[in-house]
N, C-alpha and C positions, 0 to 999 in steps of 0.2 A: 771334621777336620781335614781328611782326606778330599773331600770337594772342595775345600778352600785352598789344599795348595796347589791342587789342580786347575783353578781359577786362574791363580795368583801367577803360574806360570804359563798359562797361553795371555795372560795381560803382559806378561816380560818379554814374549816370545814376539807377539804381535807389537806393542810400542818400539820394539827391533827393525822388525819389519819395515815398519812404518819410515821408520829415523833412515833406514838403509835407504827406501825407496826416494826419499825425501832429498837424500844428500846427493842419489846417481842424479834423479829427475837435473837438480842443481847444475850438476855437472853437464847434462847433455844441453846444447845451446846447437841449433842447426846452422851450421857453415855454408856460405852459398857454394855451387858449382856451376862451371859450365855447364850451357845449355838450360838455366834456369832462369824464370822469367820473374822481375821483381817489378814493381810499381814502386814509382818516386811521386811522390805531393808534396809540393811545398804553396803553403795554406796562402788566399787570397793574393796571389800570383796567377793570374790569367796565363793558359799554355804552360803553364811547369806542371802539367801531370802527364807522365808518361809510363807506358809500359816498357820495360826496358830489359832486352834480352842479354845474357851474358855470354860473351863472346867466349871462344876454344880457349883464348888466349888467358881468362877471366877476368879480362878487363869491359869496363861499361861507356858510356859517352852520352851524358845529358849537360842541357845549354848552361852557360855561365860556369860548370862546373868544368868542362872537358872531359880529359880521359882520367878514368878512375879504375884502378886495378883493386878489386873486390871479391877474391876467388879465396877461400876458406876464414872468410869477416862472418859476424853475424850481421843480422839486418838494423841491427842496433847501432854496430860498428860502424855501418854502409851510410846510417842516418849521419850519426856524427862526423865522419867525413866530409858528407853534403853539406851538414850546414856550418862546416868551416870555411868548407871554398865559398859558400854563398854569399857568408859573410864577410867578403871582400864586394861584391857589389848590392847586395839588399843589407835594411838596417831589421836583427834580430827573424831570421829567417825560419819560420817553422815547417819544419821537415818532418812525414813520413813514409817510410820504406816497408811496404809490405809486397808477402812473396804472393805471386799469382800462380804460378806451374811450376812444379820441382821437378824439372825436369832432365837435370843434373844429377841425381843421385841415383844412379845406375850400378847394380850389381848383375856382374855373370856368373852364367853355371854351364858348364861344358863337363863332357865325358858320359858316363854312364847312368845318368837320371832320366826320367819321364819324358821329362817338357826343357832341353836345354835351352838357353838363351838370355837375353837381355830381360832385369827385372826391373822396373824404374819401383822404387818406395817411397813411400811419404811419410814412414816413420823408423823410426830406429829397429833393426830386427838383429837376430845372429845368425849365427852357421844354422841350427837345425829349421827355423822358420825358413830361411833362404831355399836349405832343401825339400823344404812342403812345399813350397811357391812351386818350384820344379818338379812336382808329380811325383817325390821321394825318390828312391835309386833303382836301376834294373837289378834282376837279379845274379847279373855279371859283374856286377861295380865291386873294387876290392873297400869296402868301406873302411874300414882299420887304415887308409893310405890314402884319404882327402889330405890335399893338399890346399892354403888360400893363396893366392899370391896377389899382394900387396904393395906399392909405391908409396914409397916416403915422398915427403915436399922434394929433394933434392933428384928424383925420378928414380931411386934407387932400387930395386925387388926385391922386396924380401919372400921367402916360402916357410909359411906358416903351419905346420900340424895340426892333421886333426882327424881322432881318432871315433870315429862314430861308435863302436863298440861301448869304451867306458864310458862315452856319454849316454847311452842306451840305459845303463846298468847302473848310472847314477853317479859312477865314478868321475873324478878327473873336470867336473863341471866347468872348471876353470877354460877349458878349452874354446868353449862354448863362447866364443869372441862377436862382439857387437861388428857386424861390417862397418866398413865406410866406403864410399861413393868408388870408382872404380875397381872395388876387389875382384878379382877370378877365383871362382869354387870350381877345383878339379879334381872330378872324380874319374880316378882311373879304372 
């Protein structure tokens, strides 16, 4: 009986898991950024495939369509875009947008780590992977006083906490914030 509720509760624990991972997965959708490189097709159109770089500005420029501002869209979004304006000079226009170089999502780490600098990712990480990429901290770094600093859409900063101790120790996990494309990790 004791093996059975033991059972019973890593199938509740794990079907958790599963639903949690299932519902973030959902949530994360990759946003283009500058400096990232996408491919446009649109299907049996002779010349409408192009690689196309995103501008600082994160605006794009392919034919028929013009200028298209596409800086935190998914490629989904980027599609649908395209084949609205298309659909002013081609009859039922099919479009796809797939990324080639994500070469936009750029996170820093400056101060008292390993290996400071620029980290380009290609996948979703947080605070403590960011600080593995960077060869962990010296052993001068005040960890307890990482600081992220962060830009809203409006270029606003924000300065984010983050306390490497209780995340060591298990505490506080919540900290443990997914980056997004231009954050600064400073470690004083």
């Amino acid at each position: 009986m004791l093996k059975l509720k033991k059972i019973v509760k890593l199938l509740a624990v794990t079907g958790m898991m599963i639903f949690s991972v299932g519902s973030y997965a959902e949530k994360k959708v990759y946003k283009v950024n500058p400096g990232d490189v996408i491919e446009i097709n649109v299907w049996k159109e002779e010349g409408m495939l192009q690689d196309v770089l995103v501008r600082p500005d994160g605006g794009i420029s392919f034919p028929l369509v013009g200028e298209l501002n596409v800086q935190n869209l998914s490629l989904l979004d980027i599609e649908k875009a395209v084949t609205k304006k298309l659909s002013q000079y081609l009859a039922d226009p099919v479009v796809t947008v797939s990324a080639k170089q994500l070469l936009g999502n750029k996170i820093y780490v400056i101060g008292q780590v390993n290996k400071p600098g620029e980290y380009v990712v290609s996948q979703y990480v947080d605070v403590m992977q960011v600080l593995s990429m960077a060869g962990g901290m010296t052993p001068f770094a005040a960890v307890n006083d990482i600081i992220i600093l962060r830009r809203d859409d409006a270029g606003k900063q924000q300065a984010i906490e983050f306390e490497y101790g209780e995340i060591a120790d298990g505490d506080e996990l919540e900290q443990n914030i997914i980056m997004q494309a231009g954050d600064v990790v400073v470690v004083p």
